[in-house]
C-alpha positions in Angstrom: 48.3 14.3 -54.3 46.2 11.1 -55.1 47.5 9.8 -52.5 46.4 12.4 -50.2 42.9 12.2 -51.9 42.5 8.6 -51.3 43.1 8.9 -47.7 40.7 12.0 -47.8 38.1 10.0 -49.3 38.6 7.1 -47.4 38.1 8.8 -43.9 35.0 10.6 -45.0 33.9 7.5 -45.9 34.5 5.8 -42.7 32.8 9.1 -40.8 29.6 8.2 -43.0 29.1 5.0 -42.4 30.0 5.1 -38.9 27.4 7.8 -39.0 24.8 5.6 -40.5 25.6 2.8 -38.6 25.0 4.3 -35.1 22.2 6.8 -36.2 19.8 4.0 -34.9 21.4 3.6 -31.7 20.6 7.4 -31.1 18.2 8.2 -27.5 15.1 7.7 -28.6 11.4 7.7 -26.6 9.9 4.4 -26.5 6.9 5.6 -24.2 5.4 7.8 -22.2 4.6 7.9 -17.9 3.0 9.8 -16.0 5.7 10.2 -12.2 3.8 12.4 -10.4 0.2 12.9 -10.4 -1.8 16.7 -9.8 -1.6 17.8 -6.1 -5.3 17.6 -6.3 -7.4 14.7 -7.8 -10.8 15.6 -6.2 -13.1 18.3 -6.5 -16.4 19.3 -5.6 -19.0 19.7 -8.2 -18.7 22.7 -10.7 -14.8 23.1 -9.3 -12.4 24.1 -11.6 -9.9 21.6 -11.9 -6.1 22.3 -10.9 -3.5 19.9 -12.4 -0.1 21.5 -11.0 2.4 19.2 -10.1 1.9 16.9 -13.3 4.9 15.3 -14.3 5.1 13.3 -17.6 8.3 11.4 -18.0 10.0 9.8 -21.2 11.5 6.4 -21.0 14.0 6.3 -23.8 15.5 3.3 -25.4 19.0 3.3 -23.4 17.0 3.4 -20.2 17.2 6.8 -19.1 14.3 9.3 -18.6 13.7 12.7 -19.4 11.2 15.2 -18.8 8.3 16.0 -20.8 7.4 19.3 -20.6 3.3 20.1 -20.6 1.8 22.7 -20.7 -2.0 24.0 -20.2 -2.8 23.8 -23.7 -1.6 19.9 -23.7 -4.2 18.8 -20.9 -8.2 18.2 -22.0 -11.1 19.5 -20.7 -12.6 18.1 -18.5 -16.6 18.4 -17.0 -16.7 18.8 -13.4 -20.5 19.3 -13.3 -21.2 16.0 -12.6 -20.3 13.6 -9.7 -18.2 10.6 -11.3 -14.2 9.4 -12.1 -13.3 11.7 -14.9 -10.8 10.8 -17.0 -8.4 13.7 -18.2 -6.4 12.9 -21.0 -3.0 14.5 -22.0 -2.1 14.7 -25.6 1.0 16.6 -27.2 2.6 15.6 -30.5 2.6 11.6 -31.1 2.1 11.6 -26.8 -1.3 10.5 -25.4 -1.9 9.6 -22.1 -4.3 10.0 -19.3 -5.3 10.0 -16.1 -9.0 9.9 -13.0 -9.9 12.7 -11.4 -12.8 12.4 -9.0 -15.8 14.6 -8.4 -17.3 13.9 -5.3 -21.2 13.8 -4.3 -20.7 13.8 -0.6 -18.8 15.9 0.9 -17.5 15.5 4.7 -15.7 17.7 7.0 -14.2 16.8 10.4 -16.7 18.3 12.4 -19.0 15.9 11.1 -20.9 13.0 12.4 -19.0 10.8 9.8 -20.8 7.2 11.1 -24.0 9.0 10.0 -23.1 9.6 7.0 -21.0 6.7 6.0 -24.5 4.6 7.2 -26.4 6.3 4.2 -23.9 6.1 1.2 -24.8 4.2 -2.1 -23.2 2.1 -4.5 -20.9 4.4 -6.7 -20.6 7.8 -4.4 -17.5 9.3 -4.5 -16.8 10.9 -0.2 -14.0 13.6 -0.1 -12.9 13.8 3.1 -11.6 17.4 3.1 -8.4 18.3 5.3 -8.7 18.8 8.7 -7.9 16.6 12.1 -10.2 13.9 12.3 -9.7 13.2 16.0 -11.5 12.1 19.2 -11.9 14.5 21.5 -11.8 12.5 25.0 -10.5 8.9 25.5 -14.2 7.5 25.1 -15.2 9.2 22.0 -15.8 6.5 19.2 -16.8 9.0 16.5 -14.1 7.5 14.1 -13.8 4.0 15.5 -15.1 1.2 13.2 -16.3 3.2 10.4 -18.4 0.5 8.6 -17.6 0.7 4.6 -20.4 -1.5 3.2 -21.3 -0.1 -0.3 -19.1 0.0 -3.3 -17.4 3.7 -3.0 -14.0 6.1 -3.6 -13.6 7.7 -0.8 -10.8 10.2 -0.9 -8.7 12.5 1.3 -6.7 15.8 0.8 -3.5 14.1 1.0 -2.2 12.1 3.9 -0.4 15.1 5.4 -3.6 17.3 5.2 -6.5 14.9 5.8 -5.7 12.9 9.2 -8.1 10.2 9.9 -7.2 8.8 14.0 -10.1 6.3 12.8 -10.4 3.3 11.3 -12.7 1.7 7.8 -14.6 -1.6 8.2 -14.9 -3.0 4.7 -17.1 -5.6 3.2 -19.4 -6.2 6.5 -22.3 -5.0 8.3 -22.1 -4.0 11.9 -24.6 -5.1 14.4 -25.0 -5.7 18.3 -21.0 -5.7 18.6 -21.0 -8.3 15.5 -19.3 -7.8 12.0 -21.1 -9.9 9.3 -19.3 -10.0 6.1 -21.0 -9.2 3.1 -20.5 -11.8 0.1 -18.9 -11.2 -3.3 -18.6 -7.3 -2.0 -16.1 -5.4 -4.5 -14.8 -2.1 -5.9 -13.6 0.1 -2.9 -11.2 2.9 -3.1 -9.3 4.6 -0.7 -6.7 7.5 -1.4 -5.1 10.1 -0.3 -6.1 9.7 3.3 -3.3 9.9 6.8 -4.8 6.9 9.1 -2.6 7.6 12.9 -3.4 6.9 16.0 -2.4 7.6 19.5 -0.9 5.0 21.8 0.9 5.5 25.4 3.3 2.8 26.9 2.7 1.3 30.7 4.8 -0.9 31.8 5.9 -1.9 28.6 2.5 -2.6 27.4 0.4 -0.8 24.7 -2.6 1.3 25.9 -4.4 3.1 22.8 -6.3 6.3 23.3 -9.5 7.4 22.2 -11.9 4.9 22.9 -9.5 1.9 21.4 -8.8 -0.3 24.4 -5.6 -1.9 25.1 -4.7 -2.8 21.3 -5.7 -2.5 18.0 -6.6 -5.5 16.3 -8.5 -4.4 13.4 -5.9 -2.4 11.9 -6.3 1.0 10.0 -8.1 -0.8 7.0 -10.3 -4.0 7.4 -11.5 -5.7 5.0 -13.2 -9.4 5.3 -13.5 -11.6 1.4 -13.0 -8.3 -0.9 -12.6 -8.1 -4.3 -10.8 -5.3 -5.9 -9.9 -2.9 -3.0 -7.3 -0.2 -4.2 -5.6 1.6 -1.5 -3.2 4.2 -2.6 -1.1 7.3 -1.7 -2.0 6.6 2.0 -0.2 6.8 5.6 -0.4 4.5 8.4 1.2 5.4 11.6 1.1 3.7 15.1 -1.4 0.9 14.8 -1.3 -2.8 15.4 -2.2 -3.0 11.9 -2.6 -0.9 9.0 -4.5 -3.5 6.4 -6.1 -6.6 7.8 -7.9 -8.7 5.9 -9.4 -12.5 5.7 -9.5 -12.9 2.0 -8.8 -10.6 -0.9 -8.2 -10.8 -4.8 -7.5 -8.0 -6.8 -5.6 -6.0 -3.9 -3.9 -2.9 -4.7 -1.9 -1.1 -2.4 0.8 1.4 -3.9 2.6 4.1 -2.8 1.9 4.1 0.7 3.9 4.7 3.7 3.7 2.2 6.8 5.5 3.6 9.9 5.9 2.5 13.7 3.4 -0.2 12.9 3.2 -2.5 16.2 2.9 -5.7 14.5 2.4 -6.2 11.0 1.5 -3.3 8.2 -0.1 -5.9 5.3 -1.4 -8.9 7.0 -3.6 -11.7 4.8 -5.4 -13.8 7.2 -6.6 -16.8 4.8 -6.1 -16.0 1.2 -4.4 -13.7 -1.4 -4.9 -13.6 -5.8 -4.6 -11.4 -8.7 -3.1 -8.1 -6.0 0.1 -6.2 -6.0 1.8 -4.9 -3.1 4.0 -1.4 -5.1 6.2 1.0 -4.3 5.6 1.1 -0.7 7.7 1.7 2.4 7.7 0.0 5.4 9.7 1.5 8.2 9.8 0.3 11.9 7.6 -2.6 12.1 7.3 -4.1 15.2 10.5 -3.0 17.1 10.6 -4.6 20.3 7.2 -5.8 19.9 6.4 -9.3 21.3 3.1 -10.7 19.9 2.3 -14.6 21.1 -0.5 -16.4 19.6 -1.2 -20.0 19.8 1.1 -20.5 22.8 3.9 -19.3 20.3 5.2 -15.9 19.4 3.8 -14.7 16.2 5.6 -13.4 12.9 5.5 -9.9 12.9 6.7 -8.6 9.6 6.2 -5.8 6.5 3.9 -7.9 4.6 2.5 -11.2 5.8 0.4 -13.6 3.2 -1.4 -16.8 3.7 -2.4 -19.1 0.9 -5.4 -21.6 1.2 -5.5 -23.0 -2.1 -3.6 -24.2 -4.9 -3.0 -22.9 -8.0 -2.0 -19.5 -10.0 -2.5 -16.6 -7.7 -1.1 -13.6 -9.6 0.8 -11.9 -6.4 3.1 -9.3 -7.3 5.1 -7.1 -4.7 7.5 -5.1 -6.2 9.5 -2.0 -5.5 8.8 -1.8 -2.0 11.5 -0.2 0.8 12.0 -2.3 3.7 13.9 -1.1 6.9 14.0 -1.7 10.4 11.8 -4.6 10.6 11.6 -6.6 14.2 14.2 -4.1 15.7 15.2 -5.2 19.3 17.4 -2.1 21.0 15.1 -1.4 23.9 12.9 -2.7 26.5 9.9 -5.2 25.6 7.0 -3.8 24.6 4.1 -6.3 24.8 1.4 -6.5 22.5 -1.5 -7.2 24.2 -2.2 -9.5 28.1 -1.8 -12.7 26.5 1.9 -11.8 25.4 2.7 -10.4 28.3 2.0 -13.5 30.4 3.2 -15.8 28.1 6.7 -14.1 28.0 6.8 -13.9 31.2 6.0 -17.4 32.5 8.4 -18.7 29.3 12.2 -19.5 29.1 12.0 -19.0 25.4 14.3 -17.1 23.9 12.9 -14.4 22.1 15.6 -12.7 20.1 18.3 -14.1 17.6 20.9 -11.3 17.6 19.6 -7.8 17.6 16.1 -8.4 16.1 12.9 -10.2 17.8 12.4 -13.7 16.5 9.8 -14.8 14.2 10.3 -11.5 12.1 10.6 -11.2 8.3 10.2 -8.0 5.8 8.1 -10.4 3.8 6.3 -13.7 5.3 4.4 -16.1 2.8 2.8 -19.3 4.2 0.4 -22.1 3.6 -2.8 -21.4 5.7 -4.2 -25.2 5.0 -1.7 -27.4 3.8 1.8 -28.6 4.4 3.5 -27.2 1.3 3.0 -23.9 -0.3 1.6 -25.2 -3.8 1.0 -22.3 -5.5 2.4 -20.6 -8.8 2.5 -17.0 -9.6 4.2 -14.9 -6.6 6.8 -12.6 -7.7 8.9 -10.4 -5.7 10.5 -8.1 -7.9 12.9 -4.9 -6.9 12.1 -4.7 -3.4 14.7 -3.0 -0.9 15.8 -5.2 2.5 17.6 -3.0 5.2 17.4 -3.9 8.7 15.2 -7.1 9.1 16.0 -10.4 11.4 14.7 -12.3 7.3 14.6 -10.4 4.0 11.9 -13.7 3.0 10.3 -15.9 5.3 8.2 -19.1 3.5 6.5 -22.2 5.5 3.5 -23.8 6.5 1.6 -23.5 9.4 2.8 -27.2 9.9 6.9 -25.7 9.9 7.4 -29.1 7.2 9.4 -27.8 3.9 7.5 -25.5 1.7 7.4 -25.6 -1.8 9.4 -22.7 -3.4 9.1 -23.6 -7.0 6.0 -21.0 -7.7 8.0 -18.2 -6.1 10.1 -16.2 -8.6 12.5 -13.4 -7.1 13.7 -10.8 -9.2 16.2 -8.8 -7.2 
């Protein structure tokens, strides 16, 4: 009987301390994140706010996630009588968190003479761009071509499905006799929610865009000259040459966008990059069969293409992103503009290396002004490679070795 009793004891013993000892190892929430934003972010003033579609997820300590459940009660009031970025906070037990919604002063529909308006906007006006088709009507109307951006402002969309811009933003310059003059130390633009497309025939293997475009597109859907602080978010780009050109940024955000059939590059840096991150973004068919020559050399067409001109910490962070189907050769040539045409064919260059078009890369980095890449800070971090000639592409514009010691991948 003691016997039995010892060994009793015992095993309650051992099913208490094994119970203490892995009570702290139990699923616990170590924070909080917002996964999915409200369907609608902008209003119009005195608009009761809607925030269906919020979804507030809990990262727990063994790395899983779980849903937090929210309801009406749990979300803060907020005052839509006022223009501005509100801030709506969520709060629920030890759980805080928040999040901008915007309440916009100008108001634009597609039937609008959008240049005129755009021409008269101040510093700090928030544009809603309500759904609709915003479309040329023949193949010479320039309604939405070149729409200068040259005042600190949000401008945002119904979602890139609803609000369809077949347009394009000028950013950080002034626009005068055919002449773009960049604006110094010009800052703080947002753009959201908004679908940039437009419409392009081929003949004989050679872009032609519609709507008052030309041949090709070479400012892209978005661009921007030496801008600080330009978020673009929750975007589309479909179909042009570009969809964000720039000539020098810091403090670039682009994030959850989509970049689809772009003809040559989707994020293209011209001179200088710092302090930006390139997140959760997907880049699909970039520049299939698309010869570009430049220089008396076919270009790099690629995903996201960076140029550094100084040295130093830059802070560049792309992370997350999908790449597939980058460079694609399967089909006939398709020339990007005259000059590539009659370089290719006056050449004997090879142009392809197995089934993709040379010079491509899901991801090009390169010295703009020296022969080594001697800068810190760039991280690449998570990113997805499917279907590209290079996952990673680094030089300088000289082709000598570049310098790959500031470069940290995290895959």
């Amino acid at each position: 009987m003691k016997k039995i009793f010892r060994k009793s004891f015992l095993f309650l013993f051992a099913l208490f301390f094994c119970l203490t000892l892995f009570s702290g190892c139990a699923r616990e929430g170590v924070s909080h994140q917002i996964t999915s934003y409200p369907t609608k972010i902008v209003y119009e003033v005195g608009e009761k706010p809607n925030f269906d579609g919020i979804r507030i997820e809990t990262l727990n300590n063994d790395g899983t996630h779980t849903l937090f459940h929210v309801s009406k009660e749990d979300i803060g009031e907020v005052d839509t009588s006022t223009p501005g970025e509100k801030v709506v906070k969520v709060e629920k037990e030890n759980v805080s968190v928040s999040f901008p919604i915007y309440v916009a002063n100008v108001i634009v529909n597609d039937s609008d003479n959008i240049k005129a308006i755009f021409a008269n906007l101040k510093d700090g006006d928030i544009v809603y761009m309500r759904k609709g088709e915003y479309k040329p009507l023949t193949a010479t109307d320039t309604r939405y071509k070149d729409i200068v951006v040259d005042k600190s402002v949000t401008i945002i969309g119904d979602g890139a499905n609803n609000t369809k811009f077949y347009g394009n933003f000028i950013v950080g310059a002034t626009y005068g006799s055919g002449v773009f003059t960049k604006i110094d130390d010009f800052e703080n633009v947002k753009i959201i929610d908004i679908g940039f497309k437009l419409n392009y025939e081929l003949k004989d293997n050679f872009v032609n865009y519609t709507g008052g475009y030309g041949k090709t597109d070479k400012n892209g859907a978005i661009r921007c000259f030496d801008t600080k602080n330009l978020l673009i978010t929750k975007c589309s780009f479909e179909n042009y040459g570009y969809g964000i050109v720039a000539e020098s940024v810091s403090g670039l955000k682009v994030s959850n966008c989509s970049f689809r059939n772009i003809l040559k590059t989707a994020i293209f840096v011209e001179n200088d990059i710092s302090n930006s991150t390139i997140f959760k973004n997907v880049f699909v068919d970039i520049a299939d069969n698309v010869v570009a020559i430049e220089n008396n050399e076919q270009s790099w067409v690629a995903g996201i293409y960076l140029n550094f001109a100084t040295k130093g910490e830059k802070g560049v962070i792309i992370a997350k992103n999908n790449f597939n189907r980058i460079g694609v050769h399967n089909s006939s040539l398709i020339y990007f503009d005259d000059y590539s045409r009659n370089f290719v064919s006056n050449s004997t260059n090879s142009l392809f290396k197995m089934s993709y078009i040379n010079n491509s890369s899901a991801i090009v980095l390169l010295s703009s002004s020296t022969d080594d890449l001697l800068v810190s800070g760039i991280v690449l971090s998570n990113n997805s490679y499917a279907g590209a000639y290079e996952s990673l592409y680094m030089g300088a514009k000289s082709e000598k070795t570049i310098n790959q010691n500031g470069v940290i991948i995290l895959e």
